[in-house]
RONUVO-96491 format. One record per residue (C-alpha): x, y, z. Coordinates in Angstrom, 2 decimals, always signed. Example, Ala and Ser with C-alpha at 12.3 -4.5 7.8 and 13.67 -1.06 7.14 Angstrom:
2
+---------+---------+---------+
!       u !       v !       w !
+---------+---------+---------+
!  +12.30 !   -4.50 !   +7.80 !
!  +13.67 !   -1.06 !   +7.14 !
+---------+---------+---------+
END
This chain:
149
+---------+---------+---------+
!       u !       v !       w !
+---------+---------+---------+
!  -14.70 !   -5.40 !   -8.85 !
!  -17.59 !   -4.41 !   -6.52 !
!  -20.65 !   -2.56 !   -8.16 !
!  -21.21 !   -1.14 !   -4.58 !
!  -20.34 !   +2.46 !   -3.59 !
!  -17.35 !   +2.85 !   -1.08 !
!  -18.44 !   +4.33 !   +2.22 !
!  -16.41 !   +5.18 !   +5.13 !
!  -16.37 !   +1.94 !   +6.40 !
!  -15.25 !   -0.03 !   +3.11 !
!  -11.39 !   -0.98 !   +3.65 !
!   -8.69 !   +0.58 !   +1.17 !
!   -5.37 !   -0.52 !   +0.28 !
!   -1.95 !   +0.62 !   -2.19 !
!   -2.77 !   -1.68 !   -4.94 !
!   +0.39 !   -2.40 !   -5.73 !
!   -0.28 !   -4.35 !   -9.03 !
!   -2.15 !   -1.22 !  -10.17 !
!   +0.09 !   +1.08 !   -9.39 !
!   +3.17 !   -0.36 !  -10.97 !
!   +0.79 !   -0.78 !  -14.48 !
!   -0.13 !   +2.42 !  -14.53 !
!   +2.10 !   +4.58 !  -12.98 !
!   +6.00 !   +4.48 !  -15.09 !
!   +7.41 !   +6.13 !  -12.02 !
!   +6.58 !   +4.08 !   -9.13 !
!   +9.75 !   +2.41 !   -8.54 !
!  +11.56 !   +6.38 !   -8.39 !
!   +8.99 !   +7.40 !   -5.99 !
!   +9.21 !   +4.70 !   -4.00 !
!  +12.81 !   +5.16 !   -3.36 !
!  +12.39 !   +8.77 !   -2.70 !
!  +10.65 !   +7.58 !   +0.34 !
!  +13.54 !   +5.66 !   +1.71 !
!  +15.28 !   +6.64 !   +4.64 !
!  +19.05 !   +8.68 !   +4.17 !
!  +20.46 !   +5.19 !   +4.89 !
!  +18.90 !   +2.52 !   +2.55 !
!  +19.09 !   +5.59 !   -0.02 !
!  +22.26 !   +5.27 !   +0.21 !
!  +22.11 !   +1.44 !   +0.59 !
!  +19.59 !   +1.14 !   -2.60 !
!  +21.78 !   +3.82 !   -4.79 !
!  +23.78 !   +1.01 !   -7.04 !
!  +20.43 !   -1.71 !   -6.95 !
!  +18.64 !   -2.01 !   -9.98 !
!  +14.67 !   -1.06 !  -10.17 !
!  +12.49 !   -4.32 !   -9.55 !
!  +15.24 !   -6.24 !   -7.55 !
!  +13.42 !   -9.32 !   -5.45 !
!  +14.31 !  -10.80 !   -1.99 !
!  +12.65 !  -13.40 !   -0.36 !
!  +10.30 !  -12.49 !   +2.25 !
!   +8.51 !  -15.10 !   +5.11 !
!   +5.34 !  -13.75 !   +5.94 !
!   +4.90 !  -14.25 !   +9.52 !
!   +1.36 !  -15.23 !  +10.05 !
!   +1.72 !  -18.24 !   +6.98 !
!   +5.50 !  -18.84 !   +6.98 !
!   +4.89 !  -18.58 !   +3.32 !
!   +8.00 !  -17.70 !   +1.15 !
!   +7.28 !  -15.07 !   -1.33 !
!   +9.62 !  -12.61 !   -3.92 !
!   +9.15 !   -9.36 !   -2.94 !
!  +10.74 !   -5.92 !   -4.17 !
!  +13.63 !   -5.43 !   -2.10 !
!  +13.08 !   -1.44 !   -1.84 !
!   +9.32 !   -1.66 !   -1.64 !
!  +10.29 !   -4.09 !   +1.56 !
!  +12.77 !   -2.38 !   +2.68 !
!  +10.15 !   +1.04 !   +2.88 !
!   +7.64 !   -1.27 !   +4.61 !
!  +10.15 !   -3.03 !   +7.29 !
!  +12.09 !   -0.01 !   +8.29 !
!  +12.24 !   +3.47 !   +6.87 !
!   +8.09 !   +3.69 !   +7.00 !
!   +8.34 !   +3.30 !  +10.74 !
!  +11.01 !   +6.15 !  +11.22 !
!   +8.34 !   +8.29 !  +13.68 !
!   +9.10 !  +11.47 !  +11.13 !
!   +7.89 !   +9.26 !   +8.28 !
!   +3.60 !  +10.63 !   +8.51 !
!   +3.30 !  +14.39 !  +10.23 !
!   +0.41 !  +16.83 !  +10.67 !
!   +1.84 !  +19.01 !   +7.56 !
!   +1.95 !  +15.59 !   +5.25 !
!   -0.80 !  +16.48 !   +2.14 !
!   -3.93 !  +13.99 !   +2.44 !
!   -2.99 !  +11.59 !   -0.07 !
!   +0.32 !  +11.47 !   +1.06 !
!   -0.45 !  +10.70 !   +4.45 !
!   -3.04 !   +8.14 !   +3.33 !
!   -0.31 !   +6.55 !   +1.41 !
!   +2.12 !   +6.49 !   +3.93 !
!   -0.27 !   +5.24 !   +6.64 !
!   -0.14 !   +1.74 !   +4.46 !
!   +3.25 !   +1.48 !   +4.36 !
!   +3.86 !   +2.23 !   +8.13 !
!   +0.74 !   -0.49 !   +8.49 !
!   +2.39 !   -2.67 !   +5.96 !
!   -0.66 !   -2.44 !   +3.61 !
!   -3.47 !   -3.99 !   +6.25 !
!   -7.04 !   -2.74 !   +4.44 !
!   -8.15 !   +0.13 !   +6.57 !
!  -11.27 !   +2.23 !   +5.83 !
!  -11.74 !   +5.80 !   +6.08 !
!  -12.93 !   +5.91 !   +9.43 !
!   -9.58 !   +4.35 !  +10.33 !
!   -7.30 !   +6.44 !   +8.25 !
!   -9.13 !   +9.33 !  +10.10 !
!   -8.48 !   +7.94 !  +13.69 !
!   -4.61 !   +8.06 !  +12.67 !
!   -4.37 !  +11.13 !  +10.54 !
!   -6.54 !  +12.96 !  +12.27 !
!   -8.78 !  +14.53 !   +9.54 !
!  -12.49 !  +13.79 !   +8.60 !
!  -13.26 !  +10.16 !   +7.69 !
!  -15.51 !  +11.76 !   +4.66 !
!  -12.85 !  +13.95 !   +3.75 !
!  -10.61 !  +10.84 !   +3.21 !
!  -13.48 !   +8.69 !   +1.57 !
!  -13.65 !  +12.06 !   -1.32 !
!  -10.41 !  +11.93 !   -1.57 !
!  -10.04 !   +7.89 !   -2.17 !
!  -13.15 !   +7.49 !   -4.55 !
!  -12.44 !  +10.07 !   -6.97 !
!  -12.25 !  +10.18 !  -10.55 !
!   -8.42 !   +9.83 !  -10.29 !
!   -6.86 !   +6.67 !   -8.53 !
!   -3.82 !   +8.27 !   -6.60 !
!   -0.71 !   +5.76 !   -6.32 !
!   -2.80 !   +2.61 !   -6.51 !
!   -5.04 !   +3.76 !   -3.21 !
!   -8.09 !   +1.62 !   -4.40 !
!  -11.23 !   -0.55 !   -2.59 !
!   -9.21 !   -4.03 !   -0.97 !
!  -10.74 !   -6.66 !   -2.81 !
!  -10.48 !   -9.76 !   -0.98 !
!   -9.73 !  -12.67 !   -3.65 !
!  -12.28 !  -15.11 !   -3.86 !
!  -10.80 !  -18.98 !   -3.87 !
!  -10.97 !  -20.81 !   -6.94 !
!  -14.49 !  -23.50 !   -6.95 !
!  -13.46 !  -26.78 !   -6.83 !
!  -14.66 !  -28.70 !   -9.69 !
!  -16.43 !  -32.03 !   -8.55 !
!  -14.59 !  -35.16 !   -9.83 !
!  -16.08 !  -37.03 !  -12.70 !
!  -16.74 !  -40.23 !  -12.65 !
+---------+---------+---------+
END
């Protein structure tokens, strides 16, 4: 984790892995998120169920929660899914799921939402971590070690 301080140009993210070890209730709130549809879809599927997922950019195949896909994919893209009345963390959160998680800083959160980029960098950096809204930190590769002879 970065020593630096987060400024309105330092790229956020739902930190998913976070999130589901601190928060009990993720999965539930997640779900309450879902469209009237895949509610109804999702009603009988248990918590934590995976489906394979290609990501299109790597054609890499990857087990992902079928809900927390399902959220990104379709019901996060429903236009009434992020309005003007949505509360500021909400919105923030929401923003990532209709972007499908891309890092975005404040400054772009505010070009979307619509409300001050320092408002949303408060907000973000905290004393409280809200749903796993946290700094991106882009992993570092693994050094090779040098063959020896």
């Amino acid at each position: 984790m970065s020593l630096l301080k987060p400024n309105t140009k330092t790229p956020f993210h739902i930190d998913f892995e976070w999130w589901k070890q601190n928060e009990r209730d993720w999965h539930i709130f997640l779900r309450s998120l879902l469209c009237p549809e895949h509610q109804e879809a999702f009603s009988n599927v248990d918590e934590g169920q995976t489906i394979d997922w290609v990501d299109a950019e790597t054609a890499e195949v990857k087990p992902v929660d079928g809900i927390q896909n399902t959220l990104m994919s379709h019901c996060a893209l429903q236009p009434d899914f992020v309005s003007e009345r949505t509360a500021m963390v909400e919105a923030v959160f929401r923003t990532f799921l209709v972007n499908g998680n891309s890092p975005m800083s404040a400054e772009d959160l505010s070009k979307r939402l619509h409300r001050p980029a320092e408002t949303i960098l408060r907000t973000l950096t905290g004393p409280r971590i809200y749903r796993g809204l946290r700094p991106y930190q882009a992993s570092m590769p693994e050094p090779i070690a040098e063959a020896q002879d």
